[in-house]
N, C-alpha and C positions, 0 to 999 in steps of 0.2 A: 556364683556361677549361674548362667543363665538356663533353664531345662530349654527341650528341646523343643517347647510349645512358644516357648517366649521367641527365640529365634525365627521361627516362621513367620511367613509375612503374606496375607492376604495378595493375592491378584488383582481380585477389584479394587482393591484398597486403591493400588498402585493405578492402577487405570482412571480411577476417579480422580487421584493428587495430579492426572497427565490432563485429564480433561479441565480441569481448572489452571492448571497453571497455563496450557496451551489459548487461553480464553484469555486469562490475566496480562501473560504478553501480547498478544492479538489486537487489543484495545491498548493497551499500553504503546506500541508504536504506532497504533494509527494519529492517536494524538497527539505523542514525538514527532511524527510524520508533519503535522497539522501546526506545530509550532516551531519544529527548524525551517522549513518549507522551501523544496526545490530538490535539487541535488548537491551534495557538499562532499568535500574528500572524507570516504569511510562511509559517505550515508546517500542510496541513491531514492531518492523522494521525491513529489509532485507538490508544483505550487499550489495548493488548496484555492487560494481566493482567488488567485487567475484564474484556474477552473469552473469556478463557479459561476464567475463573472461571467464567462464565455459561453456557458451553456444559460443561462439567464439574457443572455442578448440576443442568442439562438432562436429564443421565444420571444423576442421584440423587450424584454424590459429589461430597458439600459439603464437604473439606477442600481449602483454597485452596492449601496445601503442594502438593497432587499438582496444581494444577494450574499454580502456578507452576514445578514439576519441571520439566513438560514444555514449558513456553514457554522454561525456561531449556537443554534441548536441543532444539528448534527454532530456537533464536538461537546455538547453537555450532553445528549446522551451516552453517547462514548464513554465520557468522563463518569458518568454516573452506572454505564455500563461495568466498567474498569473496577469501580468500588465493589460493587454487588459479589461478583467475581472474585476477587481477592480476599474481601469478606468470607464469601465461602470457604475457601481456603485456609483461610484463617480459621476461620469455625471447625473443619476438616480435620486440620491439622491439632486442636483441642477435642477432639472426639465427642465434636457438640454435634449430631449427625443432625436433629433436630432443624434448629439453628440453622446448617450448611446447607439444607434442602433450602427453606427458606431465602435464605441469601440470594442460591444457586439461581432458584425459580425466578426470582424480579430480576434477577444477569439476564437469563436468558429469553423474557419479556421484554426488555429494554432492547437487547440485540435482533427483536423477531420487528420490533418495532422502529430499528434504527434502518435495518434490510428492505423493508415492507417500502421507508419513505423513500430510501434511494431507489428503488425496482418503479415505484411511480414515479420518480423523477426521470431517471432513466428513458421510461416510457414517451413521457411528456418532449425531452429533450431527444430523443431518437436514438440514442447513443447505447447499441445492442451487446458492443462488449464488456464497456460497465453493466448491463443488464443481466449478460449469462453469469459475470460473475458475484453480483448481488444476489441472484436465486440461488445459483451452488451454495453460496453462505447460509442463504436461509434455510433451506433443507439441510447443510451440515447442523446448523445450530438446533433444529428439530429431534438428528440424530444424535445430537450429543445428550440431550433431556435426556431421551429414550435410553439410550445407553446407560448414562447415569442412575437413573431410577431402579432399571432393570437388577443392574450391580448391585445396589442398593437391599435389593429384598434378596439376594444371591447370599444363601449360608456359607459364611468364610472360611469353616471346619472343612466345607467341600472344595475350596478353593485358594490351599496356601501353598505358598513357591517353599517345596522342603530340598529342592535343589539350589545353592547358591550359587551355582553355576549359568544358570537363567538369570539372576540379577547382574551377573558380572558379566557377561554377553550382551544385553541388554545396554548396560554401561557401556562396553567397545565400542558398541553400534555407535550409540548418541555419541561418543567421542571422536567417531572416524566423521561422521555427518557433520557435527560441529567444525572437527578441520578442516573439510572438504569447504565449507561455507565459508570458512574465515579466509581461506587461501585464495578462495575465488573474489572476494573481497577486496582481499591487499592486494591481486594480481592485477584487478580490473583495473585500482585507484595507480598503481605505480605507472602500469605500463598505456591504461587508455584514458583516464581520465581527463588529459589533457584537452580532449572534445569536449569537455564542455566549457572550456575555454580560450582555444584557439580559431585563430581567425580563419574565417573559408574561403578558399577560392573563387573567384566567380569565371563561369564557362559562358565565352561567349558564342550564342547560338543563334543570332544573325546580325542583321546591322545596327548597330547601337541598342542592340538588346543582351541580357549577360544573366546566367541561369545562376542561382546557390539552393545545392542541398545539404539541409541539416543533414547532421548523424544524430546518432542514438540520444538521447537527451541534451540535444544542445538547447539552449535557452537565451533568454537575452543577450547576456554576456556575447556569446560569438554572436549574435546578429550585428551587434553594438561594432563590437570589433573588425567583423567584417566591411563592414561600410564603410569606416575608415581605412582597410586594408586595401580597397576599392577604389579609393580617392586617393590613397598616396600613389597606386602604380597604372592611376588611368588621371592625369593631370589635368590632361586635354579636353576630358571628357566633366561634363557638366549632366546631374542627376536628376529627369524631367520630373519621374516620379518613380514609383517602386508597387508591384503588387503582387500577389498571391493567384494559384491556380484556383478556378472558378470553383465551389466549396459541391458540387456533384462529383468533381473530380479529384477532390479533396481528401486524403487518408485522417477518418477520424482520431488518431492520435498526433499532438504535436509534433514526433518524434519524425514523421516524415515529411514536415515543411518543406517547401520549397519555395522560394519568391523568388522574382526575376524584379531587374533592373534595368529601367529605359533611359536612355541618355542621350544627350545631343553633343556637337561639339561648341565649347566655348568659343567666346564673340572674339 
């Protein structure tokens, strides 16, 4: 039988196993992210090296080499971020407190350092909403030390759940959250995902000119298939060339593309 000290279960305890695992997976998708690359049924994600390429040509240097360089160390920090983390965790979870501070400290070094490059990149390339959200990371990641450490020197005698009603509440929550998340999921994928593969209309908005807007993550695919959906039911019409809104007028996410299409009639 277990007495009634064994049963108890530190608070900080549990907050530090959240702060590492919440860091573990963090980094763990972003490089998931990084190596299925785009959007796919079940998984909505960004093409990395597109990305990079495009904010790299934004600054005038159009060889894709330096810009997959640097997408290929920003994903070895990551990746070395991911261990460190986990590490901890691991260490955590063996009650090597030592050790898991250790670990913790080079995660969270790596992560102040992977934040830092992208906020100057950011900078360099103009691009302010990747920017806000590279500093909110880096001050989360500040606060999570901070908190960690704090927990850390916090006496656990002062600080144990002798209610297991808070752990089984605590558990509903993260159950209803998870449903909530997975349903929105399967919802998106059965009922819309079809946008990122169906072909677009084109609206024509004067004389042999014809407007298409992307939806929400469309990507190659529908441009591809557009063009051809374009050509089957405008025969007559021959495609002089094709271009995009002037890039001040531009919405810096892909997701709000627009290109139009200028045609003439066939001879």
């Amino acid at each position: 039988m277990l007495s009634k000290n064994d049963k108890e279960i530190s608070r900080s305890q549990l907050i530090r196993y959240s702060i590492l695992i919440y860091w573990s997976l963090f980094w763990l998708l972003n490089i998931a992210d990084k190596i299925i690359g785009g959007s796919h049924f079940l998984w909505v994600g960004r093409d990395r090296f597109a990305q990079f390429q495009k904010f790299f040509a934004s600054a005038g240097i159009e060889s894709p080499f330096i810009a997959d360089f640097a997408l290929a160390v920003a994903a070895g920090l990551e990746g070395f971020a991911f261990v460190f983390f986990t590490g901890a965790l691991f260490k955590l979870f063996k009650n090597k407190v030592e050790d898991c501070r250790s670990w913790f400290f080079i995660g969270i070094g790596l992560t102040l350092a992977t934040f830092t490059i992208f906020s100057i990149g950011d900078h360099i390339f103009g691009d302010r909403f990747e920017l806000l959200e590279h500093t909110l990371f880096w001050f989360l990641t500040l606060f999570s030390w901070f908190v960690f450490n704090r927990l850390e020197h916090k006496s656990d005698e002062q600080a144990k759940v002798k209610d297991k009603g808070q752990l089984i509440g605590a558990a509903l929550v993260a159950l209803v959250l998870i449903g909530i998340t997975s349903f929105s999921i399967f919802n998106y994928n059965t009922h819309f995902f079809s946008r990122r593969t169906d072909a677009l209309a084109a609206e024509q908005i004067g004389s042999d000119i014809y407007k298409v807007s992307f939806p929400f993550l469309g990507g190659s695919t529908v441009f591809e298939k557009s063009i051809r959906k374009f050509k089957k039911e405008h025969p007559t019409k021959m495609i002089n060339h094709i271009y995009t809104v002037p890039k001040p007028l531009r919405l810096k996410k892909a997701d709000g593309l627009i290109f139009y299409i200028v045609t003439e009639d066939r001879p």
